[in-house]
C-alpha positions as CSV (number, residue, x, y, z in Angstrom):
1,X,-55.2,37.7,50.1
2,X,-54.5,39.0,46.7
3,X,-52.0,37.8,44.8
4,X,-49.3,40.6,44.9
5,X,-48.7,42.7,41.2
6,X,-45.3,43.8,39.7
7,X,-45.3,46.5,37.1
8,X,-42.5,47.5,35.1
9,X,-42.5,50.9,32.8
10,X,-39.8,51.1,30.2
11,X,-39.3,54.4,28.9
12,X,-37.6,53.3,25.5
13,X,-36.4,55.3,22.9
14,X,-39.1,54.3,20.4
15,X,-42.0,53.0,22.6
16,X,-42.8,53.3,26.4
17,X,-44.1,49.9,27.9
18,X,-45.6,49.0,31.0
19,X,-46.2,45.5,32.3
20,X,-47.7,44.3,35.2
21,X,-47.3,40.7,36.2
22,X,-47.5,38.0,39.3
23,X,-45.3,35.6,40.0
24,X,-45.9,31.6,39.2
25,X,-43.6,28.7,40.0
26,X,-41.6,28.6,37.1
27,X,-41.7,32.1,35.6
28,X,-44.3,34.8,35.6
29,X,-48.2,35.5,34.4
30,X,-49.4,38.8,32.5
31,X,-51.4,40.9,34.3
32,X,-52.0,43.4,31.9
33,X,-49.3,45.5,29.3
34,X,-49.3,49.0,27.1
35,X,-47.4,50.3,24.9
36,X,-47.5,53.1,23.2
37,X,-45.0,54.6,20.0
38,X,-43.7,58.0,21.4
39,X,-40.3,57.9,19.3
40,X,-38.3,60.1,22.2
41,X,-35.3,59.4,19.7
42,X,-36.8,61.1,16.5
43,X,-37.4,64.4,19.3
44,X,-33.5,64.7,19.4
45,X,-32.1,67.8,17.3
46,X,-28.8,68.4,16.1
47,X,-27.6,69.3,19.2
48,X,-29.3,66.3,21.3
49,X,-31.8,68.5,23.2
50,X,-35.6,66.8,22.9
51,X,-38.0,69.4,21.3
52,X,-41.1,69.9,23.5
53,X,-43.5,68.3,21.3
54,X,-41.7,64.9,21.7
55,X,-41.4,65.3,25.5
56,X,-44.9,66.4,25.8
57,X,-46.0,63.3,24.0
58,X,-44.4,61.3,26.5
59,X,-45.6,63.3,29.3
60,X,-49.0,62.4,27.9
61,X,-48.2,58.7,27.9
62,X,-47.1,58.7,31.5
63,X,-50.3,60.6,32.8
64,X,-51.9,57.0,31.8
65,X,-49.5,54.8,32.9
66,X,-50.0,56.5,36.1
67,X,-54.1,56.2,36.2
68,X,-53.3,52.6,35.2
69,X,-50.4,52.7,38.7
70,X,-53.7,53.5,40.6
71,X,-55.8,51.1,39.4
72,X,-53.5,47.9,39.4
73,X,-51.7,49.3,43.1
74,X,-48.7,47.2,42.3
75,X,-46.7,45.8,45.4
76,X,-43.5,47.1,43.4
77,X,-42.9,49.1,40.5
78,X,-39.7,49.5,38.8
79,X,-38.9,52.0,35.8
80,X,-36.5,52.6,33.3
81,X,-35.2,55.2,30.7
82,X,-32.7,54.2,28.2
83,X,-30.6,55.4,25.4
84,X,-32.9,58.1,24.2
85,X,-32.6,59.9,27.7
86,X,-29.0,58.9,28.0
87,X,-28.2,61.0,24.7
88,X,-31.0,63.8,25.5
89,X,-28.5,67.4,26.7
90,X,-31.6,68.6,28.3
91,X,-32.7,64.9,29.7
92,X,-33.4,66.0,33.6
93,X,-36.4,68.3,32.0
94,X,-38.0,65.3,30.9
95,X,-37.0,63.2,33.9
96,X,-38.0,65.2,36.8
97,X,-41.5,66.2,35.1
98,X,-41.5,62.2,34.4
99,X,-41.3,61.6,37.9
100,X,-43.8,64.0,39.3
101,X,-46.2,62.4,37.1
102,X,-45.3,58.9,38.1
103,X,-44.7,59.9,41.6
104,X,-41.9,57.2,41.7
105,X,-38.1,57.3,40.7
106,X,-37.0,56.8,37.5
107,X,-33.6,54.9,37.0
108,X,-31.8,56.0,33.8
109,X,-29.3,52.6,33.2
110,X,-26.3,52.5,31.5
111,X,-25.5,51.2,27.8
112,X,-24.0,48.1,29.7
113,X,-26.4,48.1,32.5
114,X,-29.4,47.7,29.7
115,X,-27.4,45.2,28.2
116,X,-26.7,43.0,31.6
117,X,-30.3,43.7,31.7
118,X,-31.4,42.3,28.5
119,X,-29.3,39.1,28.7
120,X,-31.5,38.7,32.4
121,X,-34.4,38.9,30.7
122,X,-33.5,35.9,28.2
123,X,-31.8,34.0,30.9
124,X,-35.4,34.4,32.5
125,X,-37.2,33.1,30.0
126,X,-35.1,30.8,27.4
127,X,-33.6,28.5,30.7
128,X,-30.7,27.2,28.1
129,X,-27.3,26.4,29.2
130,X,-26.1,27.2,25.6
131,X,-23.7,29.6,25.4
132,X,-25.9,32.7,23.5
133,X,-25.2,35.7,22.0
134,X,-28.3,38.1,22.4
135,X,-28.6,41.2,20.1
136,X,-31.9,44.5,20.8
137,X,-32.1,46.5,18.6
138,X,-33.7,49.7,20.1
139,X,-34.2,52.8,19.1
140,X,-31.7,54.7,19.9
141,X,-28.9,52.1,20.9
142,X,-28.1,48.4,20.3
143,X,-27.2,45.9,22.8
144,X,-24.7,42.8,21.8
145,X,-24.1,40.2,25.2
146,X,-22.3,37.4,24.6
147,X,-22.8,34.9,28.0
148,X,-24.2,31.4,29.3
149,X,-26.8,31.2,32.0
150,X,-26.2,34.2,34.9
151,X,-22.6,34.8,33.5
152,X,-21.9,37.3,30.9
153,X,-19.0,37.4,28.9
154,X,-18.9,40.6,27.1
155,X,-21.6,43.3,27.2
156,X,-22.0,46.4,24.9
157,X,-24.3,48.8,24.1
158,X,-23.8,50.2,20.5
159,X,-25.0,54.0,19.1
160,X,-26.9,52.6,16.6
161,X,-30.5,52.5,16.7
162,X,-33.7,52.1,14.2
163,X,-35.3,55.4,15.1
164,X,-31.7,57.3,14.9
165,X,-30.7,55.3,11.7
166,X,-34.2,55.9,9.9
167,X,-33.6,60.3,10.9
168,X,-29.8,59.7,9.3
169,X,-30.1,57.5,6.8
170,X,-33.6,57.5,5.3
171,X,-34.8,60.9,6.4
172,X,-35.9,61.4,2.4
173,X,-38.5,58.8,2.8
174,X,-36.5,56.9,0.2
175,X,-36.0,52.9,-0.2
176,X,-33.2,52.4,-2.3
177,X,-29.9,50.7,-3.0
178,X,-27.8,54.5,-2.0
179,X,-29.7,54.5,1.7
180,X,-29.4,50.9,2.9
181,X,-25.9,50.8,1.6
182,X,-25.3,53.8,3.6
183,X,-27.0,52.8,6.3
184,X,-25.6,48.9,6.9
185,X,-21.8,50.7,6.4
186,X,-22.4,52.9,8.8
187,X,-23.5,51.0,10.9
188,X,-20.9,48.4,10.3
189,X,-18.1,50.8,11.2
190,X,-19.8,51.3,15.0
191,X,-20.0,47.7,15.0
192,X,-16.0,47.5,14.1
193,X,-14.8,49.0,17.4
194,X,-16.5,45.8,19.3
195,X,-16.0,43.1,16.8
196,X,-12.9,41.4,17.8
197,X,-14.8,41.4,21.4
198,X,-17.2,38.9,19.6
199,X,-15.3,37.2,17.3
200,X,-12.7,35.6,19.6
201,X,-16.0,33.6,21.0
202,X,-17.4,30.7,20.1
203,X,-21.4,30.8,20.5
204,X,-23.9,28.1,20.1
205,X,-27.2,30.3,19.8
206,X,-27.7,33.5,18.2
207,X,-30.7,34.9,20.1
208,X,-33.0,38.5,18.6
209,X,-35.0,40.4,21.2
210,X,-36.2,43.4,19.6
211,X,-39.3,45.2,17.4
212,X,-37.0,44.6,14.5
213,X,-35.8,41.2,14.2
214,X,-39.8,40.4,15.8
215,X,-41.0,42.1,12.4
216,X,-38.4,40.0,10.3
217,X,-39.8,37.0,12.5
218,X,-43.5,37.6,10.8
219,X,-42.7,38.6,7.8
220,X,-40.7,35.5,7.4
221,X,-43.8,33.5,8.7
222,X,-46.5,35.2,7.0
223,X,-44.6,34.7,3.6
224,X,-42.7,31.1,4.4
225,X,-39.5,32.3,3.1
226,X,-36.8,30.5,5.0
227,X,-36.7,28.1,7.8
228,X,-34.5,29.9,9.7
229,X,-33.4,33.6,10.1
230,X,-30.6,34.4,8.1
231,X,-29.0,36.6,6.2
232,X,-30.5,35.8,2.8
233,X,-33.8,36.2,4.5
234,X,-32.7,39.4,5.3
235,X,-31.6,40.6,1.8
236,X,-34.6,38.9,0.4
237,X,-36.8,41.6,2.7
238,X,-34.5,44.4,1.9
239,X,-35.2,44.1,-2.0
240,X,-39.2,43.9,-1.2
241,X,-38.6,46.7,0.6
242,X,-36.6,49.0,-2.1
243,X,-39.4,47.6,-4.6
244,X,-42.1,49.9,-2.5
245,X,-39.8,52.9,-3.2
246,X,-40.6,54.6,-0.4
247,X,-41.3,54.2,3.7
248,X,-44.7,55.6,2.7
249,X,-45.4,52.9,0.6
250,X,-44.0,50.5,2.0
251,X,-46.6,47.4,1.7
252,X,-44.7,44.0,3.1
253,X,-46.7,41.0,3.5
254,X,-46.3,40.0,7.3
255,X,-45.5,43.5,8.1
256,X,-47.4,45.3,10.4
257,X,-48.1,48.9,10.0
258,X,-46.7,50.1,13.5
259,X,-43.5,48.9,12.3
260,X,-43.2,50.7,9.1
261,X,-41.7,54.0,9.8
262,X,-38.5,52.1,11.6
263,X,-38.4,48.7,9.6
264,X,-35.7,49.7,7.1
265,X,-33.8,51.1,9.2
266,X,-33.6,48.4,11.7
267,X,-33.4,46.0,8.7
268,X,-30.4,47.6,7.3
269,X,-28.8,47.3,11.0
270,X,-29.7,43.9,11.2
271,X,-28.0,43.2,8.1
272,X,-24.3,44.6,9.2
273,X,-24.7,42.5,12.4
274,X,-25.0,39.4,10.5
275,X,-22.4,40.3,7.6
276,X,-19.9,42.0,10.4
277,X,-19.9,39.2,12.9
278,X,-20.7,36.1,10.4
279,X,-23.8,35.2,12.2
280,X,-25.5,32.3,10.3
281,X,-29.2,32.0,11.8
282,X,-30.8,33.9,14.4
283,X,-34.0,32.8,16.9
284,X,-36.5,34.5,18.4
285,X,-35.8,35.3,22.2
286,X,-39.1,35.6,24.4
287,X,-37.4,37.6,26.9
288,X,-35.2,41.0,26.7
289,X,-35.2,44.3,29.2
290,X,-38.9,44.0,30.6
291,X,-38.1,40.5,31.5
292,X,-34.8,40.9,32.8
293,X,-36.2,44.3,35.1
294,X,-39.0,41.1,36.7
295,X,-36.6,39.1,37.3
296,X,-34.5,41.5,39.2
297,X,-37.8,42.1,40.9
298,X,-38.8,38.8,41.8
299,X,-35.1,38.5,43.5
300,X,-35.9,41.9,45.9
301,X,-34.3,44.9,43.4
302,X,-35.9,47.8,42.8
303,X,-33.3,50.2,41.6
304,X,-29.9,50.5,39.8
């Protein structure tokens, strides 16, 4: 008998992933994944409605994912839509066209749901008893969970994202001083109405699970800058970065060019994490949302 599959789709608010996967004693094995960058956040106008172009892009993306459905015939199949689609006026458009496509439900999750979600996902796959704060930055939103093992402490799910920050903050192309200043305060003053949640913790681990802090991770490696993540590493990138002058020119050893539209900005919001709640060095988590949406899979959910 075939071994049975387990897809996930995450409709994110930069990227739409799908993973399919089996189970194994201690974890899980890849089956197969996709991604592609439809930046559903960047489709948002002034008055949050996604422009047709944008939702037609994702539409796109979907159609495969669902020839891909038919080929892999998962056993289960669970899918998500995040922050993007939470903010989006005219989001049921999108969603019910979504679902015809897909021919399965879609479950738009909460800010806190995605970031129970994402702490899963690094319980999943870090197995430490240490007690962690985990930080995704997305594209529309950020998720801060403070918790050890399957107990969470404090969850939130912050209006601050790379693809968002890059349309306020850097929409002139520009990499200097002016924007990232602008940018980290900003960003800094979201993060002020959660702080004393944080602070009032002590946390052993400081754990990154995102496209951002992944990028600083290889940048880092590629150019052997620091041992550890931290916040001079940080500053260190930012001042390559406002050296290029602009997003368009923006040539970073380490730095992938997929990343480049939305590294700034997620590196300007990685900065007022760090500076607003002290954090001294950051890891690399393995696991975040995809993970934690297996592992609720693996224990018999498939829905919110």
């Amino acid at each position: 008998m075939a071994t049975a599959r387990y897809t996930i789709i995450d409709l994110g608010s930069n990227s739409f992933h799908m993973l399919t996967v089996t189970k194994q004693a201690n974890g899980f094995n890849v089956v197969s994944k996709h991604k592609q960058k439809v930046r559903l956040a960047a489709g948002l106008d002034g008055q949050k409605q996604l422009n047709l172009a944008t939702m037609e892009k994702g539409w796109d993306c979907l159609k495969d994912f669902r020839a891909l459905l038919d080929e892999i015939q998962p056993a289960c199949i669970l899918i998500t839509a995040t922050a993007a689609l939470r903010i989006a006026t005219n989001k049921q458009l999108f969603l019910s066209t979504a679902q015809d496509i897909l021919n399965h439900p879609i479950n738009l999750i909460s800010g806190v749901q995605e970031a129970e979600t994402i702490f899963k996902g690094v319980s999943f796959t870090e197995k430490t008893d240490k007690e962690l704060l985990v930080i995704d930055i997305g594209g529309a939103s950020t998720e801060l969970v403070l918790g050890k093992g399957n107990h969470i402490h404090v969850a939130n799910s912050l209006d601050i994202g790379c693809v968002t920050w890059l349309n306020h903050y850097f929409a002139d192309d520009l990499l200097n001083e002016y924007n990232f200043n602008n940018a980290i305060n900003a960003a800094k003053q979201v993060i002020s109405t959660v702080k004393a949640q944080y602070t009032q913790h002590q946390w052993q681990l400081t754990l990154g699970a995102s496209g951002t802090i992944q990028a600083v991770n290889e940048v880092n490696q590629a150019q052997h800058l620091s041992q550890a993540l931290s916040l001079q590493l940080l500053h260190n990138i930012k001042q390559q970065c406002i050296q290029c002058q602009a997003i368009q020119k923006l040539n970073i050893i380490g730095l992938e060019e997929s990343r480049m539209p939305v590294f700034a900005s997620g590196l300007a919001i990685l900065i007022a994490l760090f500076e607003s709640l002290n954090i001294e060095s950051m890891q690399l988590s393995n696991g975040a949302l995809r993970e934690g949406l297996i592992s609720m899979m693996f224990n018999g959910q498939t829905h919110f």
